[in-house]
Every structure is written in C-alpha cells, then in structure tokens.
C-alpha positions in Angstrom: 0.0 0.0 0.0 1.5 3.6 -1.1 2.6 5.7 2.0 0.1 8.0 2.7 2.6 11.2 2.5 3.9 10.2 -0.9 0.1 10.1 -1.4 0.0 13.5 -0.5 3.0 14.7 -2.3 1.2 13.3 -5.7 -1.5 15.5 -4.9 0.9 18.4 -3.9 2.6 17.9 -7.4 -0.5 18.2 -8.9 -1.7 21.4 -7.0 1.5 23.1 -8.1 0.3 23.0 -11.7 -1.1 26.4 -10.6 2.2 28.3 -10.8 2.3 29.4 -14.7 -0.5 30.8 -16.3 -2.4 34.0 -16.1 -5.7 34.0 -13.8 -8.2 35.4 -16.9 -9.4 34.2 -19.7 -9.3 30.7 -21.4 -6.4 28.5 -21.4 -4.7 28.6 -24.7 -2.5 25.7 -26.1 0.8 28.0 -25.8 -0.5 28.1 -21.7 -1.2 24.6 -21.6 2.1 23.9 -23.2 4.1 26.5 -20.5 1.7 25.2 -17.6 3.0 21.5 -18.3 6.5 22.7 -18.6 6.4 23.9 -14.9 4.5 20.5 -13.7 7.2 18.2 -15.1 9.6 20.4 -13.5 7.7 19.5 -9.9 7.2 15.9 -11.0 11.5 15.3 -11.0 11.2 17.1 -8.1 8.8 15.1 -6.0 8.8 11.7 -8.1 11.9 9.1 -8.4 11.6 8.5 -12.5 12.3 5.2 -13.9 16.2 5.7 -15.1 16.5 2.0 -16.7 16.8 2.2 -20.2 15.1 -0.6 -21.1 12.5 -0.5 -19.5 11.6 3.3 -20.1 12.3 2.7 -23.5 9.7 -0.2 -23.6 7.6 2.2 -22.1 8.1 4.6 -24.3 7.9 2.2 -27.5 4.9 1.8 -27.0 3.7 5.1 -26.5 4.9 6.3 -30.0 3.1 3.3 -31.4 -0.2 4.8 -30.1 0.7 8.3 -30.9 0.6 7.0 -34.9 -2.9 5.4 -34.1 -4.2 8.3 -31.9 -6.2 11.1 -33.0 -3.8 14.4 -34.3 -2.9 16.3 -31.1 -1.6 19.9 -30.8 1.1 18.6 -28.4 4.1 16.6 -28.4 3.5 13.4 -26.4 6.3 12.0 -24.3 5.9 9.2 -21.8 8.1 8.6 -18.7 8.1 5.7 -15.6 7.3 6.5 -11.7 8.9 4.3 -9.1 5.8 3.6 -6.9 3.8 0.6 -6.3 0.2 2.9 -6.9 -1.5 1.3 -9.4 -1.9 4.3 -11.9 -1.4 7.1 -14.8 -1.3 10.2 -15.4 -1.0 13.1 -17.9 -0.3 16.7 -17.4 -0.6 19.5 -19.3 1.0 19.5 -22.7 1.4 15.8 -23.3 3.5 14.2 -20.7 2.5 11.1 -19.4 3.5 9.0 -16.5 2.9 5.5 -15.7 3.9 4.2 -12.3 5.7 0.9 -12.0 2.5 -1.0 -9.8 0.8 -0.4 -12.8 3.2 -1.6 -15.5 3.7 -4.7 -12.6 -0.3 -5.2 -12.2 -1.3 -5.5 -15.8 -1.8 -9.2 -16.6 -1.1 -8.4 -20.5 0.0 -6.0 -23.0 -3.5 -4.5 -23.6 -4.3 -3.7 -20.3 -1.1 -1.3 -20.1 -1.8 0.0 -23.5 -5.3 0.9 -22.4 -4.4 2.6 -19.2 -1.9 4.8 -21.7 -4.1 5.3 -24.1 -6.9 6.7 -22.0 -4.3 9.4 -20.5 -3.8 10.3 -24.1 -7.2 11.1 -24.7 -7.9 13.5 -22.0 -4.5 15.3 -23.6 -6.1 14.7 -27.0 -9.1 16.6 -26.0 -8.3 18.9 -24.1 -9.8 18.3 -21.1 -7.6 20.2 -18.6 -8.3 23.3 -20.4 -11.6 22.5 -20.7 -12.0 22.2 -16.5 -9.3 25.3 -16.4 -12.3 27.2 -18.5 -14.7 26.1 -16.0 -12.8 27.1 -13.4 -12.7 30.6 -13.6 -16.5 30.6 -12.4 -15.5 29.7 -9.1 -13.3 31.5 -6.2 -12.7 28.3 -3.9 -10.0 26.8 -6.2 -7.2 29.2 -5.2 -7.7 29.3 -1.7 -7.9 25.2 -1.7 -4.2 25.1 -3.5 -2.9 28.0 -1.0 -4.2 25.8 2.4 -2.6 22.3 1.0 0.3 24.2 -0.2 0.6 25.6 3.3 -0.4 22.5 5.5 1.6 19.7 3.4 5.2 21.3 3.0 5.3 23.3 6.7 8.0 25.7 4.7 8.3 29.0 3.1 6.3 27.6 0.1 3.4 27.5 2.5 4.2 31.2 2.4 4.0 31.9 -1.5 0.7 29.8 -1.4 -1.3 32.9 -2.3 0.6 34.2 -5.0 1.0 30.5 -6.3 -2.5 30.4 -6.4 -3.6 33.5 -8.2 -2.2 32.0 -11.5 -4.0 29.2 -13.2 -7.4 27.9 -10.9 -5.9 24.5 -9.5 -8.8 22.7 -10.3 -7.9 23.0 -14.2 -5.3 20.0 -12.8 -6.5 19.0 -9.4 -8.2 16.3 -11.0 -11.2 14.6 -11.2 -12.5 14.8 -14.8 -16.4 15.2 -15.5 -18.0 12.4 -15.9 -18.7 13.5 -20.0 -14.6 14.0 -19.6 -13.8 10.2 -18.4 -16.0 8.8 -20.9 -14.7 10.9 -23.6 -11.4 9.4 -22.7 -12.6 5.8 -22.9 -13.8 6.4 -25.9 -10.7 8.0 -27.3 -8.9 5.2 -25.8 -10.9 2.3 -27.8 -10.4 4.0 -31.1 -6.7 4.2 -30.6 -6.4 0.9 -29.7 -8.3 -0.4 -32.4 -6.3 1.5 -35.4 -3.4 0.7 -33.3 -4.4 -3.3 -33.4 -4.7 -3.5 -29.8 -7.6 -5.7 -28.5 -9.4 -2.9 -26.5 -10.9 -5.7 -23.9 -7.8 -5.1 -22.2 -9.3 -2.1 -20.6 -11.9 -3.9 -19.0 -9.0 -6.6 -17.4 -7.6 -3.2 -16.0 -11.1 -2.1 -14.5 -11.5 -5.1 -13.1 -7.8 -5.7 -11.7 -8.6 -2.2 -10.4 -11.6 -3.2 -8.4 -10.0 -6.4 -6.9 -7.3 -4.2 -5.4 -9.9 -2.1 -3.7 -12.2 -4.8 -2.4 -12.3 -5.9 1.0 -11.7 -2.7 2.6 -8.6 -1.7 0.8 -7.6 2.1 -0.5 -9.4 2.8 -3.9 -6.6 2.9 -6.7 -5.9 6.4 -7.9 -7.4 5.6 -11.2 -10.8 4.5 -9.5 -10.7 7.9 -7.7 -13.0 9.5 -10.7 -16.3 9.0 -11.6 -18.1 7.5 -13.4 -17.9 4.2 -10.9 -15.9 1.5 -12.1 -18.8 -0.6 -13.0 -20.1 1.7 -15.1 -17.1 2.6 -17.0 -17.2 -1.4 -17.6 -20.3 -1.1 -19.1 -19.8 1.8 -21.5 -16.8 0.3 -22.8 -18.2 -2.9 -23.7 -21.0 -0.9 -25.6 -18.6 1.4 -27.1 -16.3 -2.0 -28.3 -19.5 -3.8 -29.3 -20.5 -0.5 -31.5 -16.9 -1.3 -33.9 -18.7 -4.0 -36.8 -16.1 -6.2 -38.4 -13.0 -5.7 -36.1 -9.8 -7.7 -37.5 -7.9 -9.7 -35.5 -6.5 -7.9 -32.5 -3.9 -8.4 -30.1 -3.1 -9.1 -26.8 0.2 -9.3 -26.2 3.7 -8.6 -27.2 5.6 -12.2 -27.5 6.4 -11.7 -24.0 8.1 -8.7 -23.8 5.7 -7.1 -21.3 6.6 -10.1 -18.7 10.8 -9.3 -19.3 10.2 -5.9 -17.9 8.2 -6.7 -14.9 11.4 -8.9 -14.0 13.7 -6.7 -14.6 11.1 -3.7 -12.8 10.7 -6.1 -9.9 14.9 -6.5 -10.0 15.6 -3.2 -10.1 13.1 -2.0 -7.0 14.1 -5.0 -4.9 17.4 -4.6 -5.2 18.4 -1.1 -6.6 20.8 -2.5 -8.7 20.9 -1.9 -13.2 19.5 1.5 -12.9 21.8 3.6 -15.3 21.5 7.2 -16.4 18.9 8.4 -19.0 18.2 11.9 -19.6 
C-alpha cells in the first residue's frame, strides 16, 4: 500500500500546476504547453523516474506506437516511468504522461497497459484540462484550496508563496477529477486508438476489473478509480462502445512476452536497486 505522505506529495505535485499561467481568460495551447513545462519540472522534483533504459524505452515504444494510431494532437506526447507501487497514470498539461511501476507490474497483458496509456492520451487529445481550467474561472474556492494544501503539506516558506501561487491558473484546471462526460470521452478515445493501433481494447476492462479487486475488502481505492463515473459503469460503457466497432480484424493481446521481461527486470531493479543507469 502507497505511503500516505507520498500520497500526498502526488496530490501536492499536482496542485503546483497552478504556478504558470495567467488567472483570466481561457487557457490557450501555448499556456497549456508553458503550464506543463512547470509540472514536469515538480514531477523530477517530487517523483523518483524510472532511469533504466530498457524499460523506459519499452515504455516509451509503446507510446509512440499509439501516438501513430491516436487522433492528431496539438502537443508533443512523451511518456516517462514513476517508481511507486500505486497502481496508476497520469497526464499533465501539454502531453506528458507517466505511468507508475505498480501499474506496469499489475497489468496481466499488453492491452491492459496500452489501455491505461491510451486513455491518459485522450484526456490530452481533447483537451480536457483546459476545458476544466475554462470552468474554473467561475468559481473562487480553487485558489484558496491550492494555497491551504500548499501551506499544510510542505510546513515551509512555500506555504508562504501559497497565495501568490495560487492566483495564477485555478488549481482545479489539474487537481483532477475529470467530469463524468470527460472520463468517458477518454474511454472512448482510448478504444479508437487501440483499435487503429491493433490492440484488442478488452484489455481495458482486465484493468477495470484488476482495479476493483485491489480495492475490495476494505482496501484504499486505486488512484485511477478515484474518478467518476464508478468502475462498473465505465465497464459497461466500454463494452457498448467496443460492441459498437462492426467487423474488427484480428487484434492483439500481447507482445511475445516482452511485457513479462520488464516486470522482471522492474521487480529487480526495485528490490534490489541495482541496473539502474543514467537516461536523460
């Protein structure tokens, strides 16, 4: 089970997203581009990234295969590895996304992964943290939220620059639960990827329910349950969306194995520290 503080220091990351843009008017792809500049930056600062070569570039193989079967995207998508047993994703502003390593390690085959990935490309693909930046600008409460955690989680003389960090971009633009329209937008975006990609697309259902196992019998609900729509839902949409496709080809799976090679070598590296070289 994640540490509760590193829990918190996720969320912190997240809230930081605020420091960048200007507090009026919509949030323009240059913004969204600056804004996700400034949230990598407090991603290296609060995360340990991946540094193994192989299996960041596994990681990131697969990513550019999607990219080709994705929908065209005003942002440049790069994908990096977290060193945390969480089960989960995430994308920030501009088109990074990170996948932790108890996600890559709890995926029972290539699609599952490649589903996870591909639904974090689809809220980049459309938008939708400048669509809930947009949103947020009828509210006041957002600032003064990111100002208290900033305040209460560090104890330092950020807690101090809480209020000017929060009068730039409303933190709820990145504090992050999608609408409900958002999530399945993403799910949506994530079949049709996988499809043109080849990718069976049941594999996001095996994720769902791998998702919902981990949380049963009293358990912490994975970050990637966190959002609505409810799991079973989601489940449910995604089966209608896949049964809507007429005359699907043959799709895969898996990847010859390749998938299981890195969760060794993952598993090696965490348990013992050891192979981790440079990557920049």
């Amino acid at each position: 089970m994640a540490d509760p503080m590193a829990q918190a220091r996720r969320a912190l990351a997240c809230m930081l997203a605020v420091s960048l843009a200007t507090a009026c008017g919509t949030l323009s792809v240059d913004d969204e581009k600056k804004l996700g500049h400034q949230v990598q930056r407090q991603v290296r600062d609060q995360f340990t990234l991946m540094r193994d070569r192989v299996v960041v570039n596994y990681v990131r193989d697969l990513g550019e295969q999607l990219v080709g079967s994705a929908r065209p995207s005003p942002f440049d998508f790069r994908f990096f590895v977290i060193e945390d047993p969480t089960i989960n994703a995430f994308a920030v502003p501009g088109g990074a996304i990170y996948i932790d390593t108890g996600l890559i390690l709890a995926a029972r085959d290539v699609s599952e992964l490649i589903g996870v990935v591909s639904h974090e490309m689809g809220h980049v693909t459309a938008r939708h943290v400048a669509e809930n930046y947009n949103r947020s600008q009828t509210t006041g409460l957002v600032a003064q939220i990111v100002s208290v955690a900033i305040a209460i989680l560090t104890g330092s003389s950020l807690g101090a620059q809480g209020g000017q960090i929060a009068t730039g971009l409303a933190a709820e633009a990145y504090l992050a639960t999608y609408t409900r329209d958002a999530e399945r937008e993403a799910d949506q975006l994530a079949i049709e990827t996988m499809v043109r990609g080849g990718w069976d697309p049941q594999g996001m259902i095996g994720m769902f329910e791998t998702l919902m196992e981990e949380s049963s019998g009293g358990m912490k609900v994975p970050q990637l349950l966190s959002s609505h729509p409810a799991t079973t839902e989601r489940i449910d949409n995604v089966k209608a969306e896949i049964a809507s496709y007429q005359d699907l080809p043959r799709l895969r799976s898996d990847d010859g194995g390749r998938l299981e090679i890195i969760q060794k070598r993952i598993r090696l590296i965490i348990g013992t520290d050891e192979g981790s070289v440079g990557h920049d």
